[in-house]
C-alpha positions as CSV (number, residue, x, y, z in Angstrom):
1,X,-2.9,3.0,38.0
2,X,-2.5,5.2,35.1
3,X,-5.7,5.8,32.7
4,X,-7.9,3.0,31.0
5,X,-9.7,3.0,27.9
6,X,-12.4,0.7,26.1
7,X,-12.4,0.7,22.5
8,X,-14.0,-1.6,19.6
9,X,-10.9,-1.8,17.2
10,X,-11.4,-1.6,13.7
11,X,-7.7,-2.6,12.7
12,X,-6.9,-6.0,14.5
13,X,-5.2,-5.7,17.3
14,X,-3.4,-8.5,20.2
15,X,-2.4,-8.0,23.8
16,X,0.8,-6.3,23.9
17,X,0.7,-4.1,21.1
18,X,2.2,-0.8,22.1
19,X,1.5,2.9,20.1
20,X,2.3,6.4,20.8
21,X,-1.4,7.8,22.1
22,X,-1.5,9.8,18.7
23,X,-0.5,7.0,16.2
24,X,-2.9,4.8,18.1
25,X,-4.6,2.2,15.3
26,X,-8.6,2.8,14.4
27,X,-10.6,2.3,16.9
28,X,-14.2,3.6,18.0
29,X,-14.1,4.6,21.9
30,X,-16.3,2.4,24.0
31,X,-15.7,3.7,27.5
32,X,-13.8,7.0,27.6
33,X,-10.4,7.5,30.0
34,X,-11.5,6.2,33.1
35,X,-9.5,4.4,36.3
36,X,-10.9,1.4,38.8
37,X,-10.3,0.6,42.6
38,X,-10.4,-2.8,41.8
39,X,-7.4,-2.7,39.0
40,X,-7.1,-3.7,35.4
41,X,-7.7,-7.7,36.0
42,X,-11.0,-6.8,37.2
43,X,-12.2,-4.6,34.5
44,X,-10.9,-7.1,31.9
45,X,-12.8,-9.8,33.3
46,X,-16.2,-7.2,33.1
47,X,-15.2,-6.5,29.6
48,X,-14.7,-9.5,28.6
49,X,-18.6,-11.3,30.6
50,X,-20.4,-8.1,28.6
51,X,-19.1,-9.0,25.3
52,X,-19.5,-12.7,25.8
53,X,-23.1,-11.6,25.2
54,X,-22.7,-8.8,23.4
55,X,-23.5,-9.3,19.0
56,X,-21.3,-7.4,16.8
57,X,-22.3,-4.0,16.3
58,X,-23.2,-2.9,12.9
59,X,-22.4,1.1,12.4
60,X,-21.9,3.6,10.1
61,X,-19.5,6.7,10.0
62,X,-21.7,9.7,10.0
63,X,-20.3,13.2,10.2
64,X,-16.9,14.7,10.9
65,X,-16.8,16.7,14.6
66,X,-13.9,18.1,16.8
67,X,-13.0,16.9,20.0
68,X,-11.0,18.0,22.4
69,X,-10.7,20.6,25.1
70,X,-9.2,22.9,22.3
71,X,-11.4,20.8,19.6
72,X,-8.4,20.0,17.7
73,X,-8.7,16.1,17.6
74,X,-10.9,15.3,14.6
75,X,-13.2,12.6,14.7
76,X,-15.6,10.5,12.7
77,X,-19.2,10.3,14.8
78,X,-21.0,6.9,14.0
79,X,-24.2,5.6,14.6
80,X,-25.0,6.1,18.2
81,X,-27.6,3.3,19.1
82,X,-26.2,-0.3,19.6
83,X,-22.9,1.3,20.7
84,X,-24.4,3.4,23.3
85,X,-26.2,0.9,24.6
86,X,-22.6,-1.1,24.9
87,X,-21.3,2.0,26.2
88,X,-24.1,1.7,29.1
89,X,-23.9,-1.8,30.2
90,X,-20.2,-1.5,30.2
91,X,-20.3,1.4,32.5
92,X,-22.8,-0.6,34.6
93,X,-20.6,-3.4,35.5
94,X,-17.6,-1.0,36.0
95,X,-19.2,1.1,38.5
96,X,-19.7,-1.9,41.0
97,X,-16.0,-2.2,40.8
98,X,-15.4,1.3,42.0
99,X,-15.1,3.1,38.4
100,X,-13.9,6.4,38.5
101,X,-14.0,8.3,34.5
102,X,-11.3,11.2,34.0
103,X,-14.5,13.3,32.8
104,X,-17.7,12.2,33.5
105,X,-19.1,14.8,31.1
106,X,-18.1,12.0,28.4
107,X,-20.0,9.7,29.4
108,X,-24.0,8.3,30.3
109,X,-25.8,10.6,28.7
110,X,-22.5,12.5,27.2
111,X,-21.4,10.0,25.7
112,X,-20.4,10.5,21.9
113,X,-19.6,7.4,20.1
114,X,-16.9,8.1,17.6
115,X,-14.0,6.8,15.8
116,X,-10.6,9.3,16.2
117,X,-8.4,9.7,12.7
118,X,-4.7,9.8,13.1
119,X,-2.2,11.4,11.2
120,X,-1.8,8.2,8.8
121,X,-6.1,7.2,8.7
122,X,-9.0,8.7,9.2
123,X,-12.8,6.8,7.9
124,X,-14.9,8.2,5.1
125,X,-18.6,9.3,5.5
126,X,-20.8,6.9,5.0
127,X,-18.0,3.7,5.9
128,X,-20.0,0.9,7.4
129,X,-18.5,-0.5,9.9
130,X,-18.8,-4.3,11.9
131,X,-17.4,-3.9,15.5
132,X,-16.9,-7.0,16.5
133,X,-14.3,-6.8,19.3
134,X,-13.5,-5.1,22.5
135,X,-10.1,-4.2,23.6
136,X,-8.6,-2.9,26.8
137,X,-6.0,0.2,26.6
138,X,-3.8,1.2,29.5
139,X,-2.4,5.0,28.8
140,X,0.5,5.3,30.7
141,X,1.4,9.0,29.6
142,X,2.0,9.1,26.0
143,X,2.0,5.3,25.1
144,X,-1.1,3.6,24.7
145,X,-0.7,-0.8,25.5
146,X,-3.3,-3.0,24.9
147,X,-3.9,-5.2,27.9
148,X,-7.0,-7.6,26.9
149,X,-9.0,-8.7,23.5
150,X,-12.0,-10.0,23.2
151,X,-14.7,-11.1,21.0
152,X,-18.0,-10.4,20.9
153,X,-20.4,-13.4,20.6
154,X,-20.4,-14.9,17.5
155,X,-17.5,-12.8,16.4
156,X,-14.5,-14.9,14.8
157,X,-11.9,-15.1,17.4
């Protein structure tokens, strides 16, 4: 099973949507690269009981970082609280279904909530942001589908 991600997406997205990683839309990274024994079903249907009672998450973009083995990918940090706090229960429920993250440095107590710019958007300091959604990516190699949306409670569908 290649790579899954969890992100909040800023720019709507549906299931079946299909980028190149790098032209990937917004998004601020929920649950880094990460793969699960109990395959992709299971981890939507975890994503999808957190964020039934999950509230949106209010944030603001803070400052501009690097990340990156070669820190060449530029980011936006935001706000780490609420999102971290996601981040956490999210990683909870995964881990009973046999969760396994490509780098565990970048998450629990690594974990760095951000937003990644792309060549055609990146979000100005001081955006405020309402995450609202949670999406599950599949990264097969350089294409990036999403596989699940959900809303958070109270969040329009």
């Amino acid at each position: 099973m290649p790579p899954l991600v969890i992100i909040a997406p800023i720019e709507p997205l549906a299931v079946g949507d299909r980028h190149a990683v790098e032209r990937f839309p917004l998004h601020a990274t929920v649950v880094p690269p990460f793969t699960c024994l109990s395959g992709r079903r299971a981890v939507e249907e975890a994503v999808a009981s957190v964020a039934a009672i999950t509230q949106p998450v209010p944030t603001a973009v803070g400052a501009s970082a690097r990340f990156g083995r070669n820190r060449d990918v530029p980011v936006a940090l935001i706000e780490p609280e609420l999102l971290a706090e996601l981040h956490a229960r999210l990683v909870v429920e995964l881990e009973s279904l046999g969760w396994s993250p490509v780098d565990p440095d970048f998450n629990g107590a690594g974990y760095r909530p951000h937003v990644t710019a792309t060549r055609e958007a990146a979000l100005a300091v001081g955006a405020v942001l309402i995450l609202d959604h949670l999406a599950v990516v599949d990264t097969d190699r350089d294409q990036a589908t999403v596989t699940a949306v959900t809303s958070l409670a109270g969040a329009p569908a």
